[in-house]
N, C-alpha and C positions, 0 to 999 in steps of 0.2 A: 471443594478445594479452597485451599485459604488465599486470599487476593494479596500479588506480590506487589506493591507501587514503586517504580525505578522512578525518582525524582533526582531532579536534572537542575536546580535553582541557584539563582544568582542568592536568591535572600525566601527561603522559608517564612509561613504566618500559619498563627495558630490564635485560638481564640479573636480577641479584637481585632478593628479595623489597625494594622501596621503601613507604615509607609515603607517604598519602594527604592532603594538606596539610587542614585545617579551621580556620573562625575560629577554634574554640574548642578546639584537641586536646587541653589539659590536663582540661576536663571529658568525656572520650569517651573507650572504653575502644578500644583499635586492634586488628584482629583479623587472623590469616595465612588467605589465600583461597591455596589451590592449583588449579590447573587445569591440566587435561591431554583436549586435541583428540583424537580418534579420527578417524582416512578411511577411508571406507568397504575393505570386502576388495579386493584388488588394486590400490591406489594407496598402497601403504606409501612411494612413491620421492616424493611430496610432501611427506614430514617435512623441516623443516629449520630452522632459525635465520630469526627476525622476521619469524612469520606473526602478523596484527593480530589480538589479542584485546579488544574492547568492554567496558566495567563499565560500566552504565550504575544512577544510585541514582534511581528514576522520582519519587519524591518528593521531593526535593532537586532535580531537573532536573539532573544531574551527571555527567559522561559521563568515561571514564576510560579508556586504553587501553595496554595493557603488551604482551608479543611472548615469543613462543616461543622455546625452543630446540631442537637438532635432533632432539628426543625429541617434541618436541612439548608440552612441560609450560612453562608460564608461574603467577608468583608476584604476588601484591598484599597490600600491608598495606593493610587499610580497614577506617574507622569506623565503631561502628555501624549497619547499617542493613538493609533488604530491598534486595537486588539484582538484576539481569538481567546476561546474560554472551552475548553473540554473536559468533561466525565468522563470518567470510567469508572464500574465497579461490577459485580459479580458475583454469584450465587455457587452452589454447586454443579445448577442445572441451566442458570440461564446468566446471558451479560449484557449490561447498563449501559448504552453510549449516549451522551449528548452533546449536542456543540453549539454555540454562537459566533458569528465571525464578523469582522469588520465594526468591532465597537466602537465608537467614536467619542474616544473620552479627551476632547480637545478644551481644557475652560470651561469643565461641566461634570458634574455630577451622572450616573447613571446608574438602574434596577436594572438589572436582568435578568428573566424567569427562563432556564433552560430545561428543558423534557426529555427527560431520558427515554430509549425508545429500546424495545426488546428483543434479543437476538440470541444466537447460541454459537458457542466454540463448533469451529471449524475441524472438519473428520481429516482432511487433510489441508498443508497450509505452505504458504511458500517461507520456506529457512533461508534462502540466499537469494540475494538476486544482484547480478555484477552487472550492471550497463555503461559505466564509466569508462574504459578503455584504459590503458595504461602509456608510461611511458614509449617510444620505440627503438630505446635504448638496444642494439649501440648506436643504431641509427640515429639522426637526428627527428624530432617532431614526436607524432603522436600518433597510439593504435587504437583501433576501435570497432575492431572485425571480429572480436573473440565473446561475444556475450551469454551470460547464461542466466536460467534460476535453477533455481534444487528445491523439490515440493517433498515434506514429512508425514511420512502418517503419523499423528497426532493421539492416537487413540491406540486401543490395546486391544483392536480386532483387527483382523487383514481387510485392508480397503483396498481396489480394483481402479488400476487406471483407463483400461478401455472406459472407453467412451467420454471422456473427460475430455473439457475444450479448452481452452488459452488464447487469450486474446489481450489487449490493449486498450483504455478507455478513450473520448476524445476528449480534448486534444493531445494529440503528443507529447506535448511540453507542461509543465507546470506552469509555466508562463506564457501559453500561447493563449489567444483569444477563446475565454470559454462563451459560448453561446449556451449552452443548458443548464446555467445555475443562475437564481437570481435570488437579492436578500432581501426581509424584512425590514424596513430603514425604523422600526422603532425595535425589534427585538434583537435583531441582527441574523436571526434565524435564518441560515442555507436553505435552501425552496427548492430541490432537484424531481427530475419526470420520476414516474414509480419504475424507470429503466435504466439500465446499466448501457451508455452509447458506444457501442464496440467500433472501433477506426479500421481501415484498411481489408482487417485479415482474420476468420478464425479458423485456429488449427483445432487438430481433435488426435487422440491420442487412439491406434488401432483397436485390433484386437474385439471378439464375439463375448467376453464379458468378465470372463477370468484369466487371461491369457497373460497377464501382468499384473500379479499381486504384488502390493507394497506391506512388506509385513509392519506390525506395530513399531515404532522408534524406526524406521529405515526409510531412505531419501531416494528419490529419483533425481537425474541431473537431465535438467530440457535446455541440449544447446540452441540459442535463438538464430545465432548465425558464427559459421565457420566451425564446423563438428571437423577438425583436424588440431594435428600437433602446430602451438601457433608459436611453441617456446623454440622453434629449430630456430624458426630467424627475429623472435624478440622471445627473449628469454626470461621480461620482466612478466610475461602472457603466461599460458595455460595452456596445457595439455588436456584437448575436447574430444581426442579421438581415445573414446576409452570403451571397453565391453560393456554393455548395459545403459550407456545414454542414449536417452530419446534423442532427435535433432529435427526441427523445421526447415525441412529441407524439400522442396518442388521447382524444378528447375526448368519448366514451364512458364508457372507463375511468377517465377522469382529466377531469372538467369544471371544475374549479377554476379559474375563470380568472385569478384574480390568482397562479398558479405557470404556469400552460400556458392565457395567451393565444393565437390565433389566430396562427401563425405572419404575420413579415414576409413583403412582397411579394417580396423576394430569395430566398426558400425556396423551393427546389423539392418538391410533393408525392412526389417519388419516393424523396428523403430523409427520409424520414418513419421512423424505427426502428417495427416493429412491435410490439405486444403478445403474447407466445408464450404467456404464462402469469399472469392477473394473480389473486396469493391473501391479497393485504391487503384491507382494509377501506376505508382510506385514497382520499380524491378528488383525491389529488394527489400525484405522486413524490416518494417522501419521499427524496432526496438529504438527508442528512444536513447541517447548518450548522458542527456540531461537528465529526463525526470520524469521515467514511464509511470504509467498505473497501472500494472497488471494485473491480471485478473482471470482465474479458473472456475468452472460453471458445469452444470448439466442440465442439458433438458429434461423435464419432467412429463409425463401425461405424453410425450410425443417425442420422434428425432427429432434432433437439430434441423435437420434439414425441412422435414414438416412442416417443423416452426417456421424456419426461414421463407418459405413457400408461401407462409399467409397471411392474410392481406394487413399491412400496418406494421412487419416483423422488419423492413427493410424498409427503410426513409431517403431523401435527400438530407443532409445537413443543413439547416438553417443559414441563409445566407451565402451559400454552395452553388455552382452550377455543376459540379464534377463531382462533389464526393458524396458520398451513400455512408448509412449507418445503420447497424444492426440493433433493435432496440430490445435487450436481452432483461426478462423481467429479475428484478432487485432477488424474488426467493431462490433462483436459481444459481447466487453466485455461492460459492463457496467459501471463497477468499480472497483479497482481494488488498491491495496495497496502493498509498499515494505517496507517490515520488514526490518531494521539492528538492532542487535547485537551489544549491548554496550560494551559487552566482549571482542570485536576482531576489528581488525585494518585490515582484511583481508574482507569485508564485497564489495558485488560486485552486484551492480542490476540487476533485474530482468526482471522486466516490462518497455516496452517500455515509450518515453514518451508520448505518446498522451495517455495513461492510469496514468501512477504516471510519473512524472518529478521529483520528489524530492522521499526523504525516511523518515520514522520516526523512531526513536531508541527505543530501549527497554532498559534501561540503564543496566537491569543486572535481572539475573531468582529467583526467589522464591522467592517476596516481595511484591506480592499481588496487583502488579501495571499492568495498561492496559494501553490500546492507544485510546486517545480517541478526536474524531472532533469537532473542534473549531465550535461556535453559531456566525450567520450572524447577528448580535443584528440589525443591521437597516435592512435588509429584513425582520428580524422575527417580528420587532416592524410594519414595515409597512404591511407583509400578514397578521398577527393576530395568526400566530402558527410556530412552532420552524423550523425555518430553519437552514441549517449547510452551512458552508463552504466547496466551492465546485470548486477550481481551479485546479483540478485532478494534484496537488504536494502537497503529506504529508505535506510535508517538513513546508508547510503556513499551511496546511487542520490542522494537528493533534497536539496534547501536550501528554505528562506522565502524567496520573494518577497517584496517590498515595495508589489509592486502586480502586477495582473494581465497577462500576456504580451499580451494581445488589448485593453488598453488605451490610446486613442487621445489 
């Protein structure tokens, strides 16, 4: 498949080292960024001339992207700041992520060598995902009881949602305290466990093995909380009670009803996502409003539940006296997406990269906007049904909405 790159730049570079435009560049001292791509052993034949390399400045909001030559080495002159640096690229059969983060080009020159690390397009993938809440128009204030994602099959075979899980990475927030990432203070290189830290809660989707085909090009909708009509009394919301949505709904573990009312009469009880594991404290799924990491998975070689059973699969959190974590290993996820927070300059990844390499923003809460993945327009022209983009980095994969897909 031919690699699409959505570039996003204040100021494109190609060839030489170019400087990075700013209001002010007489007060800012300008610094040389070198970088040089590594692919994995036996794919040296993928060096070549204008593979897209990202600078993104997270606190300026400033994305920036220059190109390789057939060495694989690309130049940037840029101003002051702390930096992120991501690859992406891709084969027919496999896909390139790499990252550096928090480069510290302050009054100083820096090399940096980032490694591309190897992985494959996802069979199925998350197309929406609304956490944001909207207005409570006409009400005064703000809603935030109606959330969802919408997962694609990707591929052009029937893929099976029994047994598939959903869950949440930690922390909650893009800006809350990560305890499980730490960097290399000379490469910049993100240092993460070989585990995916599941928070709170994982769901799992019913069903003995085929009982929920998702045919090729076709979406399931997983309401996370409030599977009813929420546009009766805010109108700017969504209609969740519809034939065919799954919903996270246990009212047991989660009796909060103003997040997980009593599912609509259009809900089927069999769509009901189960509880496999619940180890928060919390009366209600804490889907994130700011800036979740979701994340779909399956056990392999074993149930879920197996796995969770043995010994080392369930943790305290680091620094914890209360909360517990599932440590779900990195092959098992499918897909897997890092939320940031447009609000905050403090916003810290989650997910490894061989699941998201890049992040996508939420520019800011209550405005009726989602996150939603970009159309592969030449795959989908050539299989004959919609396919998405699928270079597991938001960063290329997704866009803002302006309003929710499921908005009527």
């Amino acid at each position: 498949m031919k690699t699409i790159y959505y570039i996003l730049p204040l100021l494109a570079f190609s060839g030489a080292c170019a400087p990075i435009e700013d209001s002010d560049p007489y007060s800012l001292a300008m610094n040389r960024l070198d970088i040089t791509i590594v692919y994995p052993e036996g794919f040296e034949s993928l060096y070549r001339d204008g593979v897209a390399v990202r600078i993104n400045d997270p606190d300026k909001g400033s994305s920036y992207t220059v190109y390789t030559d057939r060495t694989g080495h690309a130049e940037a002159t840029l101003a002051n700041g702390i930096y992120r640096i991501s690859v992406s690229d891709r084969t027919e059969e496999f896909v390139f992520n790499g990252a550096a983060d928090r480069i510290n080009l302050v009054n100083t020159d820096r090399q940096v060598t980032v490694g591309l690390k190897k992985s494959v397009s996802s069979d199925i993938v998350f197309k929406e995902i609304y956490n944001g809440g909207c207005p409570a128009y006409p009400l005064e204030g703000n809603y935030q009881s109606d959330k969802y994602v919408i997962l694609h099959n990707n591929t052009s075979e029937v893929q099976y949602l029994d047994g598939l899980c959903f869950g949440t990475a930690d922390p909650y927030n893009s800006q809350g305290t990560n305890v499980w990432v730490k960097y290399d203070q000379i490469t910049g290189e993100a240092l993460y466990p070989d585990y995916v830290p599941i928070v709170q809660v994982i769901w799992q989707f019913p069903g003995e093995g085929t009982d929920f085909p998702l045919q090729p090009g076709e979406d399931a909708v997983v309401v996370c909380c409030g599977a009813i009509d929420h546009t009766v009394q805010y109108p700017l919301s969504v209609n969740l009670d519809k034939e065919n949505y799954f919903v996270c709904y246990n009212n047991v573990y989660f009796p909060n009803t103003r997040y997980h009312p009593a599912p609509g009469p259009n809900i089927s009880p069999d769509r009901y996502l189960e509880v496999v594991l619940k180890m928060g404290q919390a009366n209600a799924f804490t889907f994130s409003v700011f800036s979740p990491a979701p994340v779909i998975f399956r056990a392999e070689g074993m149930t879920i539940r197996e796995f969770l059973n043995s010994e080392g699969a369930v943790i305290q959190k680091p620094g914890s006296t209360v909360d517990r974590i599932a440590c779900i290993p990195i092959d098992w996820i499918i897909d897997g997406v890092d939320v940031f927070y447009g609000g905050s300059s403090n916003n810290v990844k989650r997910l490894q990269t061989q699941i998201d390499a890049g992040y996508v923003t939420l520019s800011d809460n209550y405005l009726g906007h989602s996150l939603f993945r970009n159309t592969d327009e030449e795959a989908s022209s050539a299989l004959g049904f919609e396919v998405l983009m699928d270079t597991n980095n938001s960063s290329v994969d997704f866009h803002e909405r302006e309003q929710q897909s499921l908005y009527e």
